[in-house]
N, C-alpha and C positions, 0 to 999 in steps of 0.2 A: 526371544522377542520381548521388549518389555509393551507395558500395558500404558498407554498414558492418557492422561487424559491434563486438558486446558487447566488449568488451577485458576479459572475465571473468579473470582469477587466484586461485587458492584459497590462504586465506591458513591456513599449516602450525597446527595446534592440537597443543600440547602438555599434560600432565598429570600432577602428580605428588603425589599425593595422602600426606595421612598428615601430620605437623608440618615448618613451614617450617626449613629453616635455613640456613647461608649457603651452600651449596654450591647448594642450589635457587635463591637469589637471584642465582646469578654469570654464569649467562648474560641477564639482566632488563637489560634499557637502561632501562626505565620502570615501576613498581611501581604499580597503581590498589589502593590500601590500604580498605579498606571498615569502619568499625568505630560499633557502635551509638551511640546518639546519646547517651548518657554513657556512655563507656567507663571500664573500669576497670583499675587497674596491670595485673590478672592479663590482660586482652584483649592489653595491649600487649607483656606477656613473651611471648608466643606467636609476637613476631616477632623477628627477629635486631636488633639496635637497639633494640629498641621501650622503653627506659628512658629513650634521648633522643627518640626520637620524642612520648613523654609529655610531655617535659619542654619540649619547641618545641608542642608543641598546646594545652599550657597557656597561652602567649603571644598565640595567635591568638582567635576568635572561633570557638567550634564549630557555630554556626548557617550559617557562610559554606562556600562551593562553589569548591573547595576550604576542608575545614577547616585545612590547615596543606600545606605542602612542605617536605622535607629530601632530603640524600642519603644514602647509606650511605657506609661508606666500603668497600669492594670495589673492588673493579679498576677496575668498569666505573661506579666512582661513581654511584648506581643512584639516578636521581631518583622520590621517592616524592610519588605525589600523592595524600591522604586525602581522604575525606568524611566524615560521619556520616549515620546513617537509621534510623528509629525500628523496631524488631522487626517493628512489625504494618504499615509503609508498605505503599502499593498496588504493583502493578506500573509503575501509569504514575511511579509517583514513583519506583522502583528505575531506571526505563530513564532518567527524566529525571536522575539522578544520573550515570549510565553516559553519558550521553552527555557532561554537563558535566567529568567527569572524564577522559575520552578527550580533549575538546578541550584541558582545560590539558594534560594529560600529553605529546601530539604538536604541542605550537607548536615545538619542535622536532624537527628528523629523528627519528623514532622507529624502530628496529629490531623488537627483541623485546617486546613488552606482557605484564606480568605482572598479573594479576587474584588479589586473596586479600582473602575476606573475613573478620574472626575476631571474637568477641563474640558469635555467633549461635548457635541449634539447629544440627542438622545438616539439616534441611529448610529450614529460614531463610536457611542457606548456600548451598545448593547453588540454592534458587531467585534469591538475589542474583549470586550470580557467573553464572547462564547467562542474567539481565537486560540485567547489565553486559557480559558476553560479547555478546547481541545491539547493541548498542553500538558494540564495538570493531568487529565486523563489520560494520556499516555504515561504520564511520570511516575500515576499510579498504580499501575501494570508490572507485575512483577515476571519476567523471564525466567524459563526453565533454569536453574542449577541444582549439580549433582553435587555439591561438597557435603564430602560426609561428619562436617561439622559447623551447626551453627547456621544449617540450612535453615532458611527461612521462606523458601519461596513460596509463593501464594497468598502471604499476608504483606498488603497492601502497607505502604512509608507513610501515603495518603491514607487517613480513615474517611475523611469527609471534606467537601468542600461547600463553601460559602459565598453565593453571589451577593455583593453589597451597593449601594446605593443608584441601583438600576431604578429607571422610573416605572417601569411597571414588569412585572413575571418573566420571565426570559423562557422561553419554549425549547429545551435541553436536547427532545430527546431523537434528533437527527443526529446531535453531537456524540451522545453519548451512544446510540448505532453506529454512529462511523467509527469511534475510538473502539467497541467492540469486534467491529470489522479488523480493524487495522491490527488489532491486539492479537486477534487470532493470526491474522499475516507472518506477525513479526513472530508469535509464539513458535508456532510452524517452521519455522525458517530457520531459526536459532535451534530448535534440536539438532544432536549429534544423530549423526546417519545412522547408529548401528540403533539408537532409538526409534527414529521416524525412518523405518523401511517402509516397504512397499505395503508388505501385511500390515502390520500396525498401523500405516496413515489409512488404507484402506478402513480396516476396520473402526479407525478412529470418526473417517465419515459415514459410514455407515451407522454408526450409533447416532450421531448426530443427525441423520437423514431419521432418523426413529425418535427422538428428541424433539425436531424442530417440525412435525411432519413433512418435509418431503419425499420427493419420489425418489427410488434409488434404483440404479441401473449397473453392470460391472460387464462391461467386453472386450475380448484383446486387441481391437484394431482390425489392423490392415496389413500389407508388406511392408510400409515405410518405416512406423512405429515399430513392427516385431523386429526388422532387420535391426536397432537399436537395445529393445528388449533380450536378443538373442545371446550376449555374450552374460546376462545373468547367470547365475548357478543353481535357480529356482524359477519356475512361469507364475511370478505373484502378480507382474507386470499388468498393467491392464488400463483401458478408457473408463473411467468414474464419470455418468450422466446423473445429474439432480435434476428439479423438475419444482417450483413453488411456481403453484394453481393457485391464484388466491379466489378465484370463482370456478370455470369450469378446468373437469382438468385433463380433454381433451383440446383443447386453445392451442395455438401455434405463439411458440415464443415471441413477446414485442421483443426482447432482447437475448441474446445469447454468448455467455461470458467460457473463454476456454482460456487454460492455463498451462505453461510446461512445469512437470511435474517432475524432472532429473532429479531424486534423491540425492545419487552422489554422481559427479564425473569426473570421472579417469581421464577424460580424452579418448576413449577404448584404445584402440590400435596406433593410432597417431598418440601414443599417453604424454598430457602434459607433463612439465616441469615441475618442481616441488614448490613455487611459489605459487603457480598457475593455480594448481590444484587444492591447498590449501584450505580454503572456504568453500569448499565445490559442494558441500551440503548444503549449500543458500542456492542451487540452482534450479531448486524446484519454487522457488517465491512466487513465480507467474504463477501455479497453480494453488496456492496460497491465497494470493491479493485476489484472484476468482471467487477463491470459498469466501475468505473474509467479504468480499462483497456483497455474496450471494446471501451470506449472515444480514449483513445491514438491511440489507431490502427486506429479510423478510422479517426483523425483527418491527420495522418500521410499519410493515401491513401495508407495503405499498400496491398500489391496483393493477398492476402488471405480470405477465407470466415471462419467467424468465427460465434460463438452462441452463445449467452450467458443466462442463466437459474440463475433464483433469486427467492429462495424460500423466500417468505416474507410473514411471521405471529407473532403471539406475542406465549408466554409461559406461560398462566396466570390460577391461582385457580376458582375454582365455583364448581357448581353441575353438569355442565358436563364436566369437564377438566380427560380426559385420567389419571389412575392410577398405581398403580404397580398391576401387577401379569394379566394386560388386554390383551388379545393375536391380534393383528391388522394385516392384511394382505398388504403387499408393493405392488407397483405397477407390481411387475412382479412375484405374486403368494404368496412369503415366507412371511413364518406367524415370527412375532417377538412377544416372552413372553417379557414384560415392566417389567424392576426391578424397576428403578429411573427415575422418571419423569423431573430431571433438566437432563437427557440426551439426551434432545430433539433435542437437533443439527444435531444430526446421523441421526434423525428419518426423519426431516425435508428434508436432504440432498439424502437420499435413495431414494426417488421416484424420484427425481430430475435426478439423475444420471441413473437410469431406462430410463426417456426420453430422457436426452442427451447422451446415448450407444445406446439407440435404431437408433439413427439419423445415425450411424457408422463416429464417426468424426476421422481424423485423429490423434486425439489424446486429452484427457480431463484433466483441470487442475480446481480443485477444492477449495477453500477460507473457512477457519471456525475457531471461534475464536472458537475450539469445546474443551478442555481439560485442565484441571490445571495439570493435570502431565506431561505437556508437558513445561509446565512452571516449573513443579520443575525440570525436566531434566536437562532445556539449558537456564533456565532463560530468562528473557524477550529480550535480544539482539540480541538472536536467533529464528527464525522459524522453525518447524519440517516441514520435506517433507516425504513420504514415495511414493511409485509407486507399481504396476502391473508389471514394464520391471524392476528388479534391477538392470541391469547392466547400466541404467542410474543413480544409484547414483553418481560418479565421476562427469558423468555433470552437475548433479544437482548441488552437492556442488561447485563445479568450476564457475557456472554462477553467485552462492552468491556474490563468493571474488570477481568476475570479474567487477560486479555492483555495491556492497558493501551493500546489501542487503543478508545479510548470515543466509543460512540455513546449518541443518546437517540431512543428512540420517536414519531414523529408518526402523531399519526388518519389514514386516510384512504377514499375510498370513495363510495357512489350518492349520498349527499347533497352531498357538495362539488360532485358534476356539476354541481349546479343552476347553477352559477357557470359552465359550461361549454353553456351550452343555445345551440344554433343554429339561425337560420329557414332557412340554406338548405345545413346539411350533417349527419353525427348529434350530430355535435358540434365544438366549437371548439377548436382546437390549446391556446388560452392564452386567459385573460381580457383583456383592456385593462385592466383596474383593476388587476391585477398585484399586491394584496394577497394573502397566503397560496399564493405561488406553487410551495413546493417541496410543498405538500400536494395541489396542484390539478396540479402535473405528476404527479405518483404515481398519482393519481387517474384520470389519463388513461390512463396507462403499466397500472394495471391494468386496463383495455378492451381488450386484445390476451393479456391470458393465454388460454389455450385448456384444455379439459378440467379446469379447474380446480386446474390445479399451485399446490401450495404454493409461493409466492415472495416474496423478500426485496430490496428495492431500498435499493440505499446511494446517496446526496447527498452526494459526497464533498468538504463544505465543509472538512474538516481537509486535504486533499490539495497544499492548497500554504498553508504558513505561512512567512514569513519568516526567523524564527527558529531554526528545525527544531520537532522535534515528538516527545516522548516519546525514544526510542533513537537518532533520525535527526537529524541535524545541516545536511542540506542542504534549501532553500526548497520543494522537491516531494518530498514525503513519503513517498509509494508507499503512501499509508495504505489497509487492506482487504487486503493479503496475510495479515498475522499474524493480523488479525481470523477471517479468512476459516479460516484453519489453525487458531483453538483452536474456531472452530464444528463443523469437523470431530470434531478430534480429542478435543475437551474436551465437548462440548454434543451433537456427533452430531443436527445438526438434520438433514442429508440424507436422515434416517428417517424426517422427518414425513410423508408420504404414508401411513405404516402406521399 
């Protein structure tokens, strides 16, 4: 088992508000120039250059990503990489600019990142450069690699970044909590399996639960969970409860965050195909984008007690791995007939959600890379949400655009059951028919709420896109941190109980 641990670095944020000019530009290796989508001479006097900069952006195509590159002439010959973006863009289009400018800007060695945006409000500003800001901070994050030569991971492309001609201090450090969050996500996600097992990720929150003071808790569940657990070749498997008190630390959770935690899946019994299976070490991210959350909030000192629950086991074949047609009992009585053994997500996730209802949080938000039809729905850009309260769909979907982490609302509920009816258990894990499958896992997943908690499940079909994803550049996205952080801070759904 190896030993790992995060190769976190904090990359230095700098700030110098008020009009650019060249002595602010002399320590910038790389300028990310931001300017609305017809700019005009006066936009561009407000930079040092900006008379040739006009005059080479005339040459280019202002719709293209990068709108133009030049350099200064300073010392440090300061390579400038523009975009344009219309006043009223969304957020996902400000971070999707941020991230495509972060990438041309560091195809070489990058030092210090200079961020300035000019042509805007001063509210227009300050929301694009701490977009683009999320961005850079991800860009600075360096990913696990094992090559045994030339390895560099852990040291940062980004040394430091440079907020420029903001009108007054830009307030970081939400951003720089969520890209913390997110980083863990993705860190997480991106180990090779035979790295981040069971033990080792255990252990890895565990020290973290002693780092960050929280509470730490390790149990194996229930029926649902073990029948999953069971074709391991070791019982490392287990329910991981944290716990940040930030006052008392008997309080009942405002929120309660649970995560599926599949290390690797086989498929067990039903064993995927070689393409299926492929990235099946990204199938514990739900339980990832939890922790990474659960990071954010408490790096922020936010005033809320929250929980967080990480079902962590593997999915794998033998002679005792759970099959179809085995009837298993959940942690709160219901019996479930097993069709398909790669639907182990749900199963994982049910006893989980057992003990965090039973806790009555003010409200539970659940992580699961659980469904390909969730994927064929909305395609990987989007994440399905579905809820217990519908009349929170609107703010669900509102807190997507708001963050730019966009979700879309599916139905769910007693009548989908009917597709789950059983002769000989309360019900069936999964249909055979497999049509409308991420709605009929929801549907199932809510049979194990207890007391009635308000809860929220994410389908996280955006959590691995090839191409990155809104701010995020790398194929596992760590999508549902930032989410999760403007629900808080922005929407305050953890109140819905009252």
């Amino acid at each position: 088992m190896a030993d790992i641990v995060p190769g976190f670095h904090d990359t230095r944020i700098f700030q110098s508000p008020g009009r650019v000019d060249a002595k602010g530009l002399d320590p910038v290796d790389q300028l990310l120039l931001i300017l609305p989508a017809k700019p005009t001479a006066a936009d561009f006097r407000r930079i040092p250059g900006g008379s040739k900069m006009q005059a080479v952006f005339r040459k280019h195509d202002a719709a293209s990503t990068p709108a133009f590159t030049t350099r200064l002439g300073n010392k440090k010959q300061t390579l400038v990489v523009a975009g344009t973006i219309a006043a009223d863009a969304s957020a996902f289009e400000q971070l999707t600019l941020g991230r495509k400018l972060v990438s041309a800007a560091t195809k070489q060695k990058a030092g210090s990142l200079g961020i300035c945006a000019t042509g805007f409000n001063d509210e227009q500003t300050a929301g694009i450069v701490g977009n683009v800001l999320a961005a850079a901070l991800a860009a600075a994050f360096r990913l696990p690699s094992y090559k045994s030569k030339n390895n560099k991971a852990g040291s940062a492309t980004i040394k430091s970044i440079r907020l420029l001609g903001l009108e007054e201090r830009l307030d970081t450090s939400r951003t720089e909590a969520e890209a913390s969050g997110n980083n863990l996500a993705r860190w997480l996600t991106t180990q090779p399996p035979n790295y981040l097992d069971a033990v080792s990720y255990t252990k890895l929150v565990r020290n973290m639960a002693k780092h960050e003071g929280w509470q730490f808790k390790e149990s194996l569940g229930a029926g649902a969970f073990l029948a999953v657990a069971q074709g391991n070749d070791n019982d490392s498997a287990g329910i991981l409860r944290l716990r940040y008190r930030p006052t008392s630390k008997k309080a009942n959770a405002d929120l309660s965050l649970v995560g599926k935690g599949i290390i690797f899946d086989t498929g067990g019994t039903n064993l995927k195909p070689f393409m299926s299976m492929l990235d099946m070490h990204g199938d514990m991210q739900g339980s990832a984008v939890a922790l990474g959350t659960f990071l954010a909030i408490s790096k922020l000192r936010l005033p809320i007690a929250v929980d967080c629950w990480l079902a962590i086991t593997e999915n794998r074949t033998g002679p005792n791995a759970y099959k179809s047609q085995d009837v298993v009992k959940a942690a709160n009585g219901k019996t479930i007939q097993t069709i398909h053994t790669d639907a182990e997500g749900r199963m994982a996730l049910a006893d989980a959600l057992v003990l965090a209802s039973r806790e009555r949080p003010g409200i539970i938000f659940d992580y699961a890379t659980l469904t390909g039809t969730c994927i064929s729905a909305i395609t990987t850009r989007y994440s399905g949400v579905f809820t217990n309260r519908p009349d929170l769909h609107p703010r669900l979907k509102r807190t997507g655009h708001r963050c730019g982490e966009r979700v879309w609302p599916f139905p769910m509920g007693a009548e989908f059951l009917e597709d789950l009816k059983s002769e000989t258990a309360d019900f069936m894990q999964c249909s055979p028919k497999g049509s409308g499958d991420h709605i009929l896992a929801a549907s199932f997943l809510g049979e194990f709420i207890e007391n009635d908690v308000p809860w929220v499940h994410m389908d996280l079909s955006a959590g691995d896109n090839d191409d990155g994803l809104g701010h995020v550049g790398s194929k596992f996205t760590g999508f549902g941190v930032r989410y999760t952080m403007s629900v808080i801070l922005d929407e305050n759904l953890f109140k819905a109980k009252q």
